[in-house]
Each structure stands twice: as structure tokens, then as C-alpha cells.
C-alpha positions in Angstrom: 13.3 277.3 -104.5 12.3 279.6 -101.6 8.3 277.1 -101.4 11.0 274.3 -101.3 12.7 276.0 -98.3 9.7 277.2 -96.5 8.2 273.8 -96.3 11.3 272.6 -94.8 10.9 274.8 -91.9 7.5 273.9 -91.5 8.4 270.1 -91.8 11.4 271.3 -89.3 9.1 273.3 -86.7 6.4 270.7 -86.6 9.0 268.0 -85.5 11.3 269.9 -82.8 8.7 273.0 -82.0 7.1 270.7 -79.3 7.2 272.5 -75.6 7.5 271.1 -72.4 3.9 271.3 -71.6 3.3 269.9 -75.4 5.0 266.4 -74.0 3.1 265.9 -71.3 0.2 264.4 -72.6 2.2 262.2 -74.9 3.9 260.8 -71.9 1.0 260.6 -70.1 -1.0 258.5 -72.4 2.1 256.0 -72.6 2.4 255.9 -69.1 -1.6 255.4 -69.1 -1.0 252.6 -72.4 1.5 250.6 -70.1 -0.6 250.7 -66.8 -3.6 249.5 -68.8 -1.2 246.3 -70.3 -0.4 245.3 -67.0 -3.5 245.5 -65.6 -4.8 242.8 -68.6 -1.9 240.8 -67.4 -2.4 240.7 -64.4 -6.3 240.1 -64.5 -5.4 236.7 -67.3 -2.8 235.8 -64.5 -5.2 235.8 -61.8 -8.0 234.4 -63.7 -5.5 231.3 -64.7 -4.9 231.0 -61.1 -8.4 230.9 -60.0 -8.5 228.1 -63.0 -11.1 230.8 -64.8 -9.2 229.6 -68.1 -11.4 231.0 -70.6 -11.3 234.5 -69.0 -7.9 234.1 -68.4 -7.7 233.6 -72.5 -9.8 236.8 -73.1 -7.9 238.6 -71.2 -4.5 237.5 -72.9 -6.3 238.3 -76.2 -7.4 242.0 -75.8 -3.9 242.6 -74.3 -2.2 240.9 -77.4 -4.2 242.6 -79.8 -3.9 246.1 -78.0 0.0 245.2 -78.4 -0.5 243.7 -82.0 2.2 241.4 -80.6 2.9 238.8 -77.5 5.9 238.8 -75.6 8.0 235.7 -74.5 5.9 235.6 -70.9 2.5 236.0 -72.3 3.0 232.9 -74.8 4.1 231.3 -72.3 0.6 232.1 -70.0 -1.2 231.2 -73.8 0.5 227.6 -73.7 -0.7 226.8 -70.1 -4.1 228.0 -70.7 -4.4 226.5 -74.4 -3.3 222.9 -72.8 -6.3 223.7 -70.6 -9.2 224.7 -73.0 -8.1 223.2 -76.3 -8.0 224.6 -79.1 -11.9 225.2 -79.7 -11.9 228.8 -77.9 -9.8 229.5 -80.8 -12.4 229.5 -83.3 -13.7 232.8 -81.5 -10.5 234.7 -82.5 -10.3 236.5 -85.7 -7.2 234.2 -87.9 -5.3 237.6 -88.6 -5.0 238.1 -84.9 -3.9 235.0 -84.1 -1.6 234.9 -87.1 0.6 237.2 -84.9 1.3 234.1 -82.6 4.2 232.3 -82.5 2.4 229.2 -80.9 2.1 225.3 -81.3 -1.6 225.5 -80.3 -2.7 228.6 -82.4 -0.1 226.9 -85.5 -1.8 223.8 -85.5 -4.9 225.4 -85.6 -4.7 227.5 -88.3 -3.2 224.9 -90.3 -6.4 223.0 -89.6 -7.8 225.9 -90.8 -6.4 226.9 -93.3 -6.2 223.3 -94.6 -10.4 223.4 -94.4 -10.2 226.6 -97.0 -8.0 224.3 -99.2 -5.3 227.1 -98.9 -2.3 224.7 -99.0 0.5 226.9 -99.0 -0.1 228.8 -95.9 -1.8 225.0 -94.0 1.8 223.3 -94.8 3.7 226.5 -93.3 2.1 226.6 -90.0 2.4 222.9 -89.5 6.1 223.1 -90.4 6.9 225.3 -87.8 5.2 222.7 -84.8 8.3 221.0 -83.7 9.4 217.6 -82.8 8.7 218.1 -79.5 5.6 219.2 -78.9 2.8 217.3 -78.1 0.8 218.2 -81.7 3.9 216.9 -83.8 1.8 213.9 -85.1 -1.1 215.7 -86.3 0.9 218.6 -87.7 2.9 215.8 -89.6 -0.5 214.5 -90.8 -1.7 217.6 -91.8 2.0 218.2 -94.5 1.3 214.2 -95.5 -1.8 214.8 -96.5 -1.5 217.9 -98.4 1.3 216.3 -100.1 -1.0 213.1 -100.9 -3.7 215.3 -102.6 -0.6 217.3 -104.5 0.7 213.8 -105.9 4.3 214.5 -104.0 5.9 211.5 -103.4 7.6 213.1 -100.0 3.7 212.5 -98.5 5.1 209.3 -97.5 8.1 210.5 -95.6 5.3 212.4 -93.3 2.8 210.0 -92.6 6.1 207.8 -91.4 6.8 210.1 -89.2 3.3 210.7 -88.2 3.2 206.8 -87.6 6.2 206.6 -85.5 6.0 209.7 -83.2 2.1 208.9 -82.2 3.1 205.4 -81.6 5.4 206.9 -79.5 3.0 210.0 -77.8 0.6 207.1 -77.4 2.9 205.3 -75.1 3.7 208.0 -72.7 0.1 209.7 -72.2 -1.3 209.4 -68.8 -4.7 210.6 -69.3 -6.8 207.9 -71.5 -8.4 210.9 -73.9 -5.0 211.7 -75.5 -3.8 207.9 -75.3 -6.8 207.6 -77.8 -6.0 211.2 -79.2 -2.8 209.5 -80.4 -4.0 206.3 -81.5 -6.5 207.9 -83.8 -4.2 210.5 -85.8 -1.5 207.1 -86.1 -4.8 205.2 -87.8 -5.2 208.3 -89.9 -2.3 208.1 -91.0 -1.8 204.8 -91.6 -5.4 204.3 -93.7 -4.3 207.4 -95.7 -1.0 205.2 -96.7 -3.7 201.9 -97.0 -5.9 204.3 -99.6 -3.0 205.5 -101.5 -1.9 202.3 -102.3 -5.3 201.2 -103.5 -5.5 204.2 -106.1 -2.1 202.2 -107.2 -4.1 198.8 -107.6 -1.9 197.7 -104.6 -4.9 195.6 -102.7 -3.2 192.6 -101.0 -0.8 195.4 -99.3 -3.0 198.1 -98.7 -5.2 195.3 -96.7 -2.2 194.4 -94.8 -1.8 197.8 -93.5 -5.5 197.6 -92.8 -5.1 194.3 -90.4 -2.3 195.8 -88.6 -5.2 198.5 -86.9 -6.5 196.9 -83.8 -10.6 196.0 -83.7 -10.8 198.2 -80.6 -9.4 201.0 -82.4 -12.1 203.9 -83.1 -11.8 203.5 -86.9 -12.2 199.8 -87.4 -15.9 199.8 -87.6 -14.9 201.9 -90.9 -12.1 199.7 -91.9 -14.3 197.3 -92.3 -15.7 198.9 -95.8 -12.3 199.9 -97.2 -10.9 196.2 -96.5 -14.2 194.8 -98.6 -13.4 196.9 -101.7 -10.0 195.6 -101.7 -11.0 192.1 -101.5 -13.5 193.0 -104.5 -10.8 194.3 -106.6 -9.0 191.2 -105.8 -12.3 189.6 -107.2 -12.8 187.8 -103.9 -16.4 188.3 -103.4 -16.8 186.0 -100.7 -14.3 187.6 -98.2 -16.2 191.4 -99.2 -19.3 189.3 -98.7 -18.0 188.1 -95.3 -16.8 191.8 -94.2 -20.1 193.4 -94.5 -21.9 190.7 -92.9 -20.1 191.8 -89.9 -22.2 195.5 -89.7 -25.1 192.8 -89.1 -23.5 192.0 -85.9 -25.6 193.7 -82.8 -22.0 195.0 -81.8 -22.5 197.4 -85.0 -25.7 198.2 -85.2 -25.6 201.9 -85.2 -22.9 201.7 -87.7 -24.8 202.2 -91.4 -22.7 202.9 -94.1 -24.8 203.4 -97.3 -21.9 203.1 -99.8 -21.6 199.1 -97.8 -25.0 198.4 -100.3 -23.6 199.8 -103.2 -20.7 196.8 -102.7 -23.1 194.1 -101.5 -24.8 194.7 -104.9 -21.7 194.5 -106.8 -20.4 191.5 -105.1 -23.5 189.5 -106.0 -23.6 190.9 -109.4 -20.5 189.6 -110.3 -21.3 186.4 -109.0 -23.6 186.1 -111.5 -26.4 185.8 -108.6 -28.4 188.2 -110.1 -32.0 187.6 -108.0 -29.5 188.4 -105.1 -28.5 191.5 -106.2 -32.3 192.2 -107.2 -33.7 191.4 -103.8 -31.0 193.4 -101.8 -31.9 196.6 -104.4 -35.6 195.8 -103.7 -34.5 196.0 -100.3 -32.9 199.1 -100.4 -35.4 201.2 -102.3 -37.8 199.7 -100.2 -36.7 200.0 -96.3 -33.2 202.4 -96.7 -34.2 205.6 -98.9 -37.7 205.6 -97.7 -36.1 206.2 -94.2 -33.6 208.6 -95.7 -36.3 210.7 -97.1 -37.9 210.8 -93.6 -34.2 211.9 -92.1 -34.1 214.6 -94.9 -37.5 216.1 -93.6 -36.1 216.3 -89.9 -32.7 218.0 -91.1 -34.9 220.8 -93.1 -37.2 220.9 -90.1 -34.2 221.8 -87.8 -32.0 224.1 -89.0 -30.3 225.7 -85.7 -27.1 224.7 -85.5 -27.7 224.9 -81.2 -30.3 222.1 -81.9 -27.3 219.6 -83.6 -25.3 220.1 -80.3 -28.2 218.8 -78.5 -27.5 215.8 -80.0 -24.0 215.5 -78.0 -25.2 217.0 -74.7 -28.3 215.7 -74.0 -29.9 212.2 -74.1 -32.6 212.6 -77.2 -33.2 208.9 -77.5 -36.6 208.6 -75.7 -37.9 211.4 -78.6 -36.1 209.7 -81.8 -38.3 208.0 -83.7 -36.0 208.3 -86.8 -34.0 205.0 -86.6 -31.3 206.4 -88.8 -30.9 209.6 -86.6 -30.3 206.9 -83.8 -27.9 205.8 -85.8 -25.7 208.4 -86.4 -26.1 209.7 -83.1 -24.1 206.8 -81.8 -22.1 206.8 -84.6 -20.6 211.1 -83.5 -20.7 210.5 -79.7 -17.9 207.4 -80.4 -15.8 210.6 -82.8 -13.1 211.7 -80.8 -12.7 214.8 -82.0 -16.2 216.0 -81.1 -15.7 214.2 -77.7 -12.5 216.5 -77.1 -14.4 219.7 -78.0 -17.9 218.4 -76.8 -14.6 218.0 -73.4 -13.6 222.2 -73.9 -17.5 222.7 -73.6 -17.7 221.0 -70.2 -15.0 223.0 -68.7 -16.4 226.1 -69.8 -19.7 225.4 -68.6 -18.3 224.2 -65.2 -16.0 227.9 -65.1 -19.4 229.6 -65.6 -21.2 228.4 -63.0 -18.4 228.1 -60.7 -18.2 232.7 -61.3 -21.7 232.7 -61.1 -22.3 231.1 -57.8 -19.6 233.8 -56.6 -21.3 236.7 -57.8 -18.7 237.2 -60.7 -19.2 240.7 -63.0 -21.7 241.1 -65.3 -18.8 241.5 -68.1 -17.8 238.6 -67.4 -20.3 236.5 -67.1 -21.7 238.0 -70.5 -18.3 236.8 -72.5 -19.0 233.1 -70.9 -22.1 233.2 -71.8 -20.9 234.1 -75.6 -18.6 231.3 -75.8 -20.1 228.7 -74.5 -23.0 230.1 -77.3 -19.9 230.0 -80.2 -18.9 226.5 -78.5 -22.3 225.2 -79.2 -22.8 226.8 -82.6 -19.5 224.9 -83.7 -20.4 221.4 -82.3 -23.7 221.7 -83.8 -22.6 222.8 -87.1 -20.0 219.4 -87.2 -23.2 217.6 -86.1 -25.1 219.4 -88.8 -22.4 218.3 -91.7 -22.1 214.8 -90.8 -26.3 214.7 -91.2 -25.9 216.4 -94.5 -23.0 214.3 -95.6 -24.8 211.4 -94.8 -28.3 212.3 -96.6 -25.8 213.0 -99.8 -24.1 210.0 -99.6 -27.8 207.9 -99.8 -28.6 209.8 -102.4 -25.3 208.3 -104.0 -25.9 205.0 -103.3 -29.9 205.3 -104.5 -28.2 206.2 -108.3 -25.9 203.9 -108.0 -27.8 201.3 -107.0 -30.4 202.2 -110.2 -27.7 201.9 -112.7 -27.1 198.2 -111.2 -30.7 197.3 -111.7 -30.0 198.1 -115.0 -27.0 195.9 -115.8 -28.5 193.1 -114.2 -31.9 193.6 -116.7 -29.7 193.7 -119.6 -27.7 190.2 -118.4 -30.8 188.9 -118.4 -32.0 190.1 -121.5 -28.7 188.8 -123.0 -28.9 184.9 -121.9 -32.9 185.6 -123.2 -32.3 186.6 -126.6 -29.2 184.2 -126.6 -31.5 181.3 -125.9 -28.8 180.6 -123.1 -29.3 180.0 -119.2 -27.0 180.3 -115.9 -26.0 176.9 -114.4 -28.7 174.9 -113.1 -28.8 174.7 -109.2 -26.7 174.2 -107.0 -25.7 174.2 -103.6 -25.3 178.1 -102.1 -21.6 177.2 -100.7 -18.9 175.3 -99.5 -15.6 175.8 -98.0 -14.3 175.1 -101.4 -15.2 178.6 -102.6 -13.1 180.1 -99.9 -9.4 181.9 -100.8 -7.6 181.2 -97.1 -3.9 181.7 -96.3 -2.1 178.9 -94.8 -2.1 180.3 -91.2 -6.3 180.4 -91.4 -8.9 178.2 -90.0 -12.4 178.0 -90.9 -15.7 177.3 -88.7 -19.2 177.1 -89.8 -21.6 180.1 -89.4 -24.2 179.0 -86.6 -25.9 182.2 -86.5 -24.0 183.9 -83.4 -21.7 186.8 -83.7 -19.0 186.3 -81.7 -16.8 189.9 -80.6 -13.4 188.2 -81.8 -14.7 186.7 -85.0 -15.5 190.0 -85.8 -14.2 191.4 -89.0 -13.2 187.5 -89.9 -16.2 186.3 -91.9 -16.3 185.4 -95.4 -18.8 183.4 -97.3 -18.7 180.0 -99.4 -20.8 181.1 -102.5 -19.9 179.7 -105.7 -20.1 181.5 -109.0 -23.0 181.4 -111.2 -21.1 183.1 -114.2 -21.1 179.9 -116.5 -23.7 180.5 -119.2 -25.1 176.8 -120.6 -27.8 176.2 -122.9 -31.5 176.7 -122.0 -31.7 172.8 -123.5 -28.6 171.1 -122.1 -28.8 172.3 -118.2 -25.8 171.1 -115.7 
């Protein structure tokens, strides 16, 4: 009983034994704690004056993170200077920081984030909390639609509506053209992630229809393209698939290559029963398409910095490609919005940079530009550096897929052998005959010419080969 009491009056003397002169430093380094949080306010305020926005965000930062909190003014600071930079400064900031932030900017991104890690829960509760009325609503109701969608929720529909309508309606009110096409591109999203849902259903004719209401000047078409052939294949109209990938032939397309497009020229013809077709466009491919590929892998393993990939966006490399396939998907990312917009953040910073140089800004701060724009770079070039990698995967795909099709078209042959049967003797390649039309369609010969509003239009006349006849009793 009497330690119990003792330590009491320690506990007691410690807490109220304080002097006057024992406060003084206490109040001191409050007073000194304040001073110093004004100071960072006032230096982000000026900077975002002076248009130095990317200062102006460091700035904000240390001050929030010194506070572990923001208050009502400084969001409001973060929202004018995140409308400025976009959201790629972002990706410099640790997410537990910015966590903290009660922001539509810093919610939307670390839903994107968060979404990238496959960590649903917490992706679907930062989009949640963008509201109606800010100008990220459509991509934050994209981001819950398709988290949904991969969950096999029904209620992913209900989103991507919603998605649908308030970018149609975003789109309609932007003034600058970069968010007109901002908008347009999340309501495509949204609307070929409804298209491919309904094709996992064996819903073809209406997933296509969804497909035909995206504009050909949209930025996805070119991709539409592919998705509309496989539904016309599992519709078993070959012809029309045919037709759609003719169009990547067009000189309109011609940085646009899609390996998986082979895989379903292959198929087409093989179920056509035109079998030295679908042998000569393999032939074609092991021949021309993965030697290429190979030649693409060696330059991705040669180059390696991520710096190097954002290159790619920022400089013009054509005179020094020799790689006809790195061509091709250099075109292919400087038409992807998203890189432009970041690739946009980039350009500012750059511009801020010199701008503080020329005026003889602070070492300090000169140094931080000179990191982020560095971070900037590294983050552009690693996108670059996916969609190289992504693509070198996705001809390796196509190379085994299009082996296992050499296969079945051996063994069809091998079949009519040993059955002493034949195909049906020739023929003419096509007519308009062959051709599935709706009433509204009109048809006109092929002379050779791609024309910009045929595009997408096409279909071939080819008539199957399927009917097996006797090696002695030809057609």
C-alpha cells in the first residue's frame, strides 16, 4: 500500500511540479511549431501565385505532413494546384500520407492505385467518396463498375450507366479539347466493358451493337475493330471478321498491329474449311511477324532504363528505328490519352523549371524540380516499358496459338486422306451471295482503295469449303 501511494505522488509531482521557467520552452517551441506552419503556407501560396505549381505542392505537402492533417484552406490550395499538375506529382507522395486527404484528386488516385494492387476494398471506398459533382465522377464510377464486373456483382451495371451518362454529359461542357477527349474515352471504357460482358454471356449480336454506337474518330475504335470480329466469329460469320481485319491493312492503320488479329484470321479461314489459307497466313506469320518479334525482344533487353522508354514520348526517335514493330507501337502510345495527359504534367514542370532557373531560383529548389521531373520520367517510361513487354507476351501467345492451328488443319487433312474423301472441287473465291447484310446495307465491290468512311465496313464474299465429297465423284 504505501509503494502504491508513493508512486502516486511521483505520477502527481511529475504532472503539476512544472515551474514557470519549466513552461517556457514548451511555449516557445509551439510558438516556434506555428511560425514555421505559416511560413510553409505562405511559401505554397506564393509559389501558386508565381504559377510555380509543383513547388507550391511541395510546399503544401511538408506542411501537411508536419501537421499529419490539412485544414479546410489548405485543401482548398491542394485542389487549385492538383487541377493544375494532375495527378502524376502524386505518385511522388508516400499513399499513407496522402491517405490523410480528404480530396477528389488524391481519392481518385489512390483508388487507381489501390485498384493496380488488386486491393478492392479499399479502391471501391475511395472512389465512393468522389461526388457527383466533381469533375472525376465518371472515372471514379468506372473504377466501382469495374471492380464489381471482376466480382460477378450484378450492381456493375448500375455504374458503368452512370459512368455512361455523366461523361456524356462532362464531355459536352469541357472547353479545353484534352478533357473533351478525357471524357469521351472513360464513356468508351465504359461502354466496351458493358460490350465484353455481354460477350462472356454469348450475347454477340448486342454486344456488337454497343460496339457501333462508338464513333470511328473515337481513340478506341482502331481496337474495336478486333472485339467486333470475334463477335461476328462466334456468330459464325467469317466473312464480316474477315472483312474487319482487312481494315488494319488500310494505310490509315498501319501502326496499329494487333497480334491476337492473326490468331482470328487463322481461325476464320479454318473454319471455312480453306485450309491452304490458313496455312499460308501461319507460314506468314512464323515467317515475317515472330522473326521481327524476336528482334524487338533483343532491343527491350538491351534497354532497360525506364528514362530511355520516356524517350519514346518526348523525343522524335524515328530517324534511328530500324525495328518496324517499335515504330509501330510508338504511334500506337503517343495516340493513348492517358500518357498524353501525364506526358502534359511533364511539360509544365519542365516549363516551371526553367522559368526558376532563368531567375536564379534556390538551389533547394531547383534540386526538388529536378527530382520530379526525374520521378515524372521514370513513370512514363516505365508505362512505355509495360506496353513493350505486354506486347512481346502477347506474340508469344499468338506464336502457340497459331502452332496448335497448324496442327488441326494437318489432322483435317489427314482425315479426308485416310477417308479417301476430298473438299469440294473449285470454285469461285466469292460472291455477294456469301454475304449476311441487314436490310438497311448496301454493298460495293472492293477495287483495291481504302476509303476513310468505309472503314470498319468490309466483309468478304468467301464461300465455305466445309462439304467433304468423294476423291472419285468431284462437284
Amino acid at each position: 500500500m504505501k509503494t502504491y501511494l508513493i508512486f502516486i505522488l511521483c505520477i502527481t509531482l511529475n504532472l503539476t511540479g512544472f515551474s514557470k521557467d519549466e513552461k517556457k520552452p514548451v511555449k516557445k517551441k509551439e510558438q516556434k511549431a506555428k511560425s514555421s506552419s505559416k511560413l510553409f503556407y505562405k511559401k505554397a501560396v506564393k509559389h501558386y501565385r508565381n504559377k510555380n505549381y509543383n513547388l507550391s505542392l511541395y510546399f503544401l505537402f511538408s506542411l501537411i505532413k508536419k501537421n499529419n492533417g490539412v485544414s479546410k484552406k489548405e485543401n482548398k490550395l491542394l485542389t487549385r494546384l492538383l487541377g493544375q499538375t494532375g495527378t502524376l506529382p502524386l505518385y511522388l507522395y508516400d499513399p499513407e500520407l496522402l491517405e490523410q486527404i480528404n480530396n477528389p484528386y488524391i481519392s481518385l488516385h489512390l483508388a487507381n492505385h489501390y485498384f493496380k494492387k488488386k486491393d478492392y476494398k479499399k479502391s471501391m471506398a475511395y472512389a465512393s467518396s468522389v461526388p457527383d459533382s466533381n469533375k472525376f465522377y465518371p472515372e471514379a464510377r468506372l473504377i466501382i463498375g469495374s471492380t464489381l464486373q471482376l466480382k460477378g456483382d450484378p450492381q456493375f451495371k448500375t455504374y458503368l450507366k452512370q459512368c455512361i451518362k455523366s461523361a456524356h454529359k462532362k464531355s459536352g461542357g469541357a472547353f479545353a479539347k484534352k478533357f473533351k477527349l478525357y471524357y469521351d474515352l472513360i464513356r468508351e471504357n465504359c461502354q466496351i466493358n458493358y460490350a465484353r460482358e455481354l460477350y462472356g454471356k454469348d450475347k454477340y449480336a448486342r454486344s456488337n451493337a454497343i460496339y457501333t454506337d462508338i464513333p470511328k474518330t473515337a481513340f478506341s475504335w482502331p481496337y474495336l475493330l478486333l472485339e467486333k470480329a470475334w463477335n461476328y466469329y462466334q456468330l459464325k460469320d467469317y466473312n464480316r471478321s474477315l472483312g474487319l481485319l482487312m481494315t488494319y491493312e488500310s494505310p490509315l492503320l498501319a501502326s496499329y498491329f494487333l497480334p491476337e488479329a492473326e490468331i482470328l484470321k487463322a481461325l476464320n479461314y479454318y473454319n471455312l474449311c480453306l485450309y491452304n489459307d490458313t496455312a499460308i497466313l501461319i507460314e506468314k506469320f512464323f515467317k515475317v511477324y515472330k522473326k521481327r518479334s524476336l528482334n524487338l525482344r533483343s532491343y527491350v533487353k538491351k534497354h532497360k532504363d525506364a528514362e530511355f522508354y520516356f524517350n519514346f514520348i518526348d523525343r522524335k526517335l524515328n530517324s534511328k528505328l530500324d525495328n518496324s514493330y517499335v515504330k509501330s507501337l510508338k504511334n500506337q502510345l503517343k495516340k493513348k490519352l492517358k500518357v498524353n495527359l501525364h506526358y502534359g504534367s511533364y511539360k509544365k514542370t519542365r516549363k516551371e523549371y526553367k522559368r526558376l532557373k532563368a531567375k536564379g531560383a534556390s538551389k533547394r529548389d531547383l534540386e526538388f524540380l529536378e527530382f520530379t521531373m526525374k520521378k515524372m520520367r521514370e513513370r512514363i517510361g516505365r508505362h512505355v516499358q509495360e506496353y513493350f513487354y505486354y506486347f512481346i507476351n502477347q506474340i508469344n501467345f499468338v506464336a502457340s496459338e497459331m502452332f496448335n492451328i497448324r496442327l488441326e488443319v494437318i489432322s483435317r487433312k489427314k482425315d479426308l486422306l485416310y477417308n479417301d474423301k476430298t473438299l469440294v472441287a473449285k470454285r469461285a473465291r466469292g460472291g455477294l451471295e456469301n454475304v449476311n447484310r441487314d436490310t438497311d446495307e448496301y454493298f460495293f465491290t472492293f477495287q483495291g482503295a481504302f476509303w476513310a468512311d468505309e472503314l470498319g465496313d468490309y466483309s468478304f464474299g468467301l464461300k465455305s469449303n466445309c462439304k467433304e465429297v468423294d476423291k472419285n465423284n468431284k462437284e
